[in-house]
N, C-alpha and C positions, 0 to 999 in steps of 0.2 A: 504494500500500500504506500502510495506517496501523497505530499500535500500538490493539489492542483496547481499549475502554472497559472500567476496570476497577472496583473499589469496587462502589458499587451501579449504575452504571451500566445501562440497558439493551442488552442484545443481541438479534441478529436473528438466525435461522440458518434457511434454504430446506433442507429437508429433502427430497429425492427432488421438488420443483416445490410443497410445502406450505410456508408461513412461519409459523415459531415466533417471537415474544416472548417474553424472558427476561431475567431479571437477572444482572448477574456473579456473585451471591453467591450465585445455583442452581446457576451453573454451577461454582463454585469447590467447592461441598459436594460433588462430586463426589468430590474429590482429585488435584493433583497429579501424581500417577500415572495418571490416564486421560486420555483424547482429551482429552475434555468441559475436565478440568481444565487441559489444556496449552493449550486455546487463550488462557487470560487470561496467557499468559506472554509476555513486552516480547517474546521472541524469535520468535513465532509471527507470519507474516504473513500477515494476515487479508485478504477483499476490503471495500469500504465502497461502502455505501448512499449516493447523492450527496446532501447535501439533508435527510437522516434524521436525522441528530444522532445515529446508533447502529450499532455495526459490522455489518457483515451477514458472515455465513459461506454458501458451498454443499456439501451433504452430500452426498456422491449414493447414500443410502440411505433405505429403506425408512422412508415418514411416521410411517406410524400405529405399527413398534414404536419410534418415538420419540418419539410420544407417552408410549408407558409408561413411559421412561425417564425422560422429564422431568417426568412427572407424580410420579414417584418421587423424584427430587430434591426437588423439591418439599415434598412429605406423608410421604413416609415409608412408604409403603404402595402395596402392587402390586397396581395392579387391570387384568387381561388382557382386553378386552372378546372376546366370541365369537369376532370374524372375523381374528382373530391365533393364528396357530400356534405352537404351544408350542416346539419346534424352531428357528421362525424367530425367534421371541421371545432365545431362549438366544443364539443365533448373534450375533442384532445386539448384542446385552448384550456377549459379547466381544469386538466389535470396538470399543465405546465404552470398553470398559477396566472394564466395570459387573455383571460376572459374579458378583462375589460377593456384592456391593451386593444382585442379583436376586436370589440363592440365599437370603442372608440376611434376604430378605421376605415369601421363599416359607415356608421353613421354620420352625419356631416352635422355642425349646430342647427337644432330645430326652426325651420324659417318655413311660415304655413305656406310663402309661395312657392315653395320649389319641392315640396312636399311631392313623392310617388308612392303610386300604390306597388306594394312590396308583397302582400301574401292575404288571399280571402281565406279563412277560415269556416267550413260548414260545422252549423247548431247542433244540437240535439234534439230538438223540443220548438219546433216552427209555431210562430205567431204567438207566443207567448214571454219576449223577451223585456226584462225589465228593466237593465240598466247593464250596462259593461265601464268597467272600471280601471287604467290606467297603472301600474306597480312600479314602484320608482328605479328597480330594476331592470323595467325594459319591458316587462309581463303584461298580463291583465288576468282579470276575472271576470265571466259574463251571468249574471245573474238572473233564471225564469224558474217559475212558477214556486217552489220550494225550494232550490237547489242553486248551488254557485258554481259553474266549471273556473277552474282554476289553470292557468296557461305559464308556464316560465318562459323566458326569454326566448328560446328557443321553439315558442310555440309549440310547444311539446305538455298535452293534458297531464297534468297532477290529478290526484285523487281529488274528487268533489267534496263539495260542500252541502250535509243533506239537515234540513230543518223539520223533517219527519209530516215535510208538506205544508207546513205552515208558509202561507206566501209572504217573500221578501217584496223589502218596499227599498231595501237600498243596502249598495256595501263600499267601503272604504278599506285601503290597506292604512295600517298606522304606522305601518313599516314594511319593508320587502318582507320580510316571514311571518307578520300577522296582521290578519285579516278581519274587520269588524262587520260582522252583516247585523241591518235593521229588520226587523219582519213584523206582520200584523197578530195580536190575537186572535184565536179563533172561539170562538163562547164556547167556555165550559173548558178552556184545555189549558191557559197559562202559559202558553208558549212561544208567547211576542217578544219584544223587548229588543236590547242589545249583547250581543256575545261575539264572542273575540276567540280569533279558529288559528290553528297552524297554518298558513300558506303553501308548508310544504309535506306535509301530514296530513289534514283537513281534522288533527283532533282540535276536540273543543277544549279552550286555553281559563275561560271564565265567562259568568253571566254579569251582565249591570245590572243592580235591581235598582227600582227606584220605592221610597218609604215615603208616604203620607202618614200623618197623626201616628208616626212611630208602627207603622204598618207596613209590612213591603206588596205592594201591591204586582199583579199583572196589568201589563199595557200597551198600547201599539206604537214600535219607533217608525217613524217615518225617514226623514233626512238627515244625514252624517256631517259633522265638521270637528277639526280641529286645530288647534291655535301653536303656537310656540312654546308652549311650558308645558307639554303631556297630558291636556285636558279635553276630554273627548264630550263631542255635543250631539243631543239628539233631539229632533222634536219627537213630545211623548203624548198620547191621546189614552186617558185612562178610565176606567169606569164612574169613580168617583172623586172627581172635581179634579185630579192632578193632572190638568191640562197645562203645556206648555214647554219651556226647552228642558233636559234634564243634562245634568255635568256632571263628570264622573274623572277621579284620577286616572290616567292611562297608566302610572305605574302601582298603582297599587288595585284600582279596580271599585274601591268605595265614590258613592257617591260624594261630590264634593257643591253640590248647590243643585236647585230647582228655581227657573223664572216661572210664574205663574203667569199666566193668561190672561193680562188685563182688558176692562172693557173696552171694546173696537176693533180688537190685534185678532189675529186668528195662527196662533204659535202652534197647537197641537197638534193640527191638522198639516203645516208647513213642507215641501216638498225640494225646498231648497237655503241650506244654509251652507254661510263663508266670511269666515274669520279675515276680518281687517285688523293687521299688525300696527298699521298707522294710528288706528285711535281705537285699540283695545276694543273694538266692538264685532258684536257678533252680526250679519245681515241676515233677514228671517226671512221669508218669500212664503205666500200662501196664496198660490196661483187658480186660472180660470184653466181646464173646466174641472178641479178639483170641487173649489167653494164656485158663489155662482158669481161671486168678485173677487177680485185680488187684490193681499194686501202685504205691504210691504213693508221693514220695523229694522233698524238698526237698535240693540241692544247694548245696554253698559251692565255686566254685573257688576262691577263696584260698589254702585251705587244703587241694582234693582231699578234702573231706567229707560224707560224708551228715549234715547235722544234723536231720531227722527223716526218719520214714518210717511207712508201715503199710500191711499186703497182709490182705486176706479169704482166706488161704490156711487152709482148712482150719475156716473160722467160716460160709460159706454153707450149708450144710448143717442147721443146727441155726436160722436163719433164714429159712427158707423159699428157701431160696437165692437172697437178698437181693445179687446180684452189682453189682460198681460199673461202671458200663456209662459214664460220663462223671463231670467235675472240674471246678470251678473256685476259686480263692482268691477268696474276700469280697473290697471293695476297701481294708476296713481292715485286709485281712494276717493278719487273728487266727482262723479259721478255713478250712478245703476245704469247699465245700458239693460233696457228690455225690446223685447219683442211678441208681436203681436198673431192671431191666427192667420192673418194676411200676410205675413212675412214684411211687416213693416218695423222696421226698428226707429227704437226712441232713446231720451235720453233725458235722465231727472237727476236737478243739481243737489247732492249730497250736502251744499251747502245754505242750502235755502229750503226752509219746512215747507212751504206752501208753495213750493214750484210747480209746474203742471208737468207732464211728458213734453219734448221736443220732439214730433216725431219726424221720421227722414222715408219717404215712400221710395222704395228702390223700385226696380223692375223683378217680375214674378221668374224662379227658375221653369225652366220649361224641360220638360219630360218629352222623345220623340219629338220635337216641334211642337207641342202643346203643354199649353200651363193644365197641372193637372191638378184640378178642383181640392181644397184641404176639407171637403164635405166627405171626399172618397177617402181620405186616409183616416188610420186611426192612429195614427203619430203627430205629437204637435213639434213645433220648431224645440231647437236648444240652442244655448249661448254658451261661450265659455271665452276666456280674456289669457292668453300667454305669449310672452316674450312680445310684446308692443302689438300685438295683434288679436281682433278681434275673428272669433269666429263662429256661425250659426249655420245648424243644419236645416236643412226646409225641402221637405220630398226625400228624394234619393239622391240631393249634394251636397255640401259643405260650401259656403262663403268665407270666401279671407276677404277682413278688412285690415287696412295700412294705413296708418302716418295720423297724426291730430285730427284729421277730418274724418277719420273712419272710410278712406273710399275702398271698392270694392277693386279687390287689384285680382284677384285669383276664385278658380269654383273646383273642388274636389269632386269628383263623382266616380267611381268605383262599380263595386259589382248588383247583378241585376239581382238583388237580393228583397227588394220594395224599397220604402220608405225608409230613412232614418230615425229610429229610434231613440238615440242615446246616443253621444260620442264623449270621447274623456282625452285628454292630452296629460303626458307623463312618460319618463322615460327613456325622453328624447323620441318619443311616437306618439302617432294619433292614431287611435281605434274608435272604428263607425260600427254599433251594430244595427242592421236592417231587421225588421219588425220579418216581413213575410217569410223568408227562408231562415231566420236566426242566423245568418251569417256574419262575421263581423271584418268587416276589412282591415288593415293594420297598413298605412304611410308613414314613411321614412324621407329625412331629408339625405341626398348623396351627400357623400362627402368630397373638397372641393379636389381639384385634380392638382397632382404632385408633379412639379415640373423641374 
């Protein structure tokens, strides 16, 4: 046994019966933290080449994906020749410790215009999908009727997520390996709430209960959020009177506070919430055609306060019945951009209570050359706001908006799956799921060219 040649020395490493030439200081760019890296460490014992003047290693994996590996060390750039499986590609990358090194070769910074679709994925369970969800990972999880399918990076299905049928209304990861799903009571069975799953196991990790008058009740969670200090939010709809948001520690699991449901707000019922870091509040959304108006609440717990709000109660009417069907906060906090069943997007100043909607009539996406009626779908529009862009799905596309004026620079549209349903950004990807076939597409920004 000898210590490996370090500095610039050359290395030697017999891959699966193929020998690589290499230098220390390819292998060192690895880091540290991987295989590759750990072999130039004094403590690693290596085999040697009799006679070679340079250490030899045996790998007993796969040549040619290490090939790409080392060609990546290398250049800086991944290039997969055809007879390499994309699968097998991934696998060998984590076992070299080089998974993210690969990911972050593949993928180019998330920019919603240059965004391509990269792999549709087929459901399980058509026309019943309720949300698909994003993993900071690279992953996602797709969420119908009782059950979570769970995807890792490599799009490759983990063991599900089964709620014994009780239907989900929503799920969030808190982290790349665990998973928070929302679900509804069903009378008589106790079985709503929130609970926190393995991501990569699908065991169940713990439940949130929520306690009225020193009572722990059953209740239905609706919508997911969380903030910067491990505190996880739900809206809760309970039998008796414990209506409103409920907060709970993400590291320990106890409840840590309940807003109650003050008169005019409609929190229980709520289908969409999102933590602002800027002013510690929480934004509530209780949308049309959930309630038969929509109302919208910026919270402070601090203090147990609504510090703004605004509901279309009673102003649909005289707009064409202009209903708020989805919400999101800009990401500089200073405005709610919503969107209407017309696929009309608005906009209400965060800084002024008694602002009205702004609203901006784009042009209708068009299906086959025709705009196709939202009387036929059973999907309403969705909003979502990352990295300076705005984006909303409506039918079977995706809209990017650009630049302070929101214009409409870019349209996503993907496989013929129906209408979009849901889509979620994370990961450095966008995942669309399509309501008719449960299929969910997955875009990827390239990464720029190495010259």
């Amino acid at each position: 046994m000898c210590t490996p040649a370090t500095g610039r020395g050359r290395v030697r490493l017999n891959v699966g019966g193929q020998v690589f030439e290499t230098t220390a200081a390819t292998l060192a760019s690895a880091g540290r933290d991987t295989m590759l890296g750990a072999m130039l460490d004094a403590s690693w014992n290596g085999g040697y080449a009799a006679g070679s003047g340079a250490a030899e290693y045996f790998i007993d994996r796969d040549p040619a994906c290490f090939a790409v590996m080392l060609d990546l060390l290398r250049t800086g750039g991944l290039h997969v020749p055809p007879g390499v499986p994309e699968a097998m590609l991934y696998r060998e990358a984590l076992y070299y410790g080089l998974l993210d090194r690969v990911r972050a070769a593949r993928l180019g910074e998330f920019d919603g215009d240059r965004l391509h679709l990269s792999a549709s994925v087929p459901g399980r369970a058509p026309g019943d999908g309720t949300a698909v969800r994003a993993a900071p990972d690279g992953g996602c999880c797709v969420a119908h009727g009782g059950a979570v399918r769970v995807y890792n990076w490599m799009l490759e299905e983990r063991r599900p997520v089964y709620l014994d049928h009780a239907p989900i209304n929503d799920a969030a990861y808190l982290d790349a390996a665990t998973l928070l799903v929302a679900a509804r009571e069903r009378p008589g069975r106790g079985d709503g709430g929130v609970a926190a799953f393995s991501a990569l196991t699908a065991g169940l990790r713990h439940r949130f209960r929520v306690a009225h008058d020193r009572q722990v009740r059953s209740f239905t969670a609706g919508a997911l959020a969380f903030d910067g200090r491990s505190n996880i939010f739900a809206s809760c709809k309970g039998r008796f009177n414990e209506y409103g948001i409920g907060v709970w520690d993400g590291a320990t699991g106890e409840q840590a506070d309940f807003f109650y449901e003050p008169p005019g707000c409609a929190l229980g019922d709520a289908d969409k919430l999102q933590w602002l870091d800027g002013t510690s509040t929480l934004m509530v959304a209780t949308m049309f055609p959930r309630t038969d108006s929509s109302f919208l609440s910026l919270l402070d717990f601090r203090d147990k306060s609504v510090v703004w709000s605004w509901s279309d109660v009673g102003t649909p009417a005289s707009l064409e019945d202009k209903h708020v069907v989805h919400a999101v906060v800009t990401e500089d906090g200073r405005s709610v951009c919503v969107i209407n069943q017309y696929d009309d997007l608005g906009f209400l100043d965060l800084r002024c209570n008694a602002a009205g909607v702004r609203w901006r009539s784009r042009s209708k996406l068009t299906m086959s050359g025709k705009t196709k009626a939202r009387s036929e779908e059973t999907c309403y529009p969705k909003l979502a706001a990352h990295g300076g862009q705005l984006f909303a799905s409506t039918n079977d596309a995706i809209s990017v908006f650009s630049g302070p004026d929101h214009v409409l620079t870019s349209t996503l549209r993907g496989s013929n799956g129906g209408a979009i349903c849901d889509f979620s950004i994370g990961g450095d990807r966008l995942f669309a799921l399509h309501n008719e076939e449960n299929v969910f597409d997955v875009w990827e920004t390239p990464p720029p060219a190495i010259i």
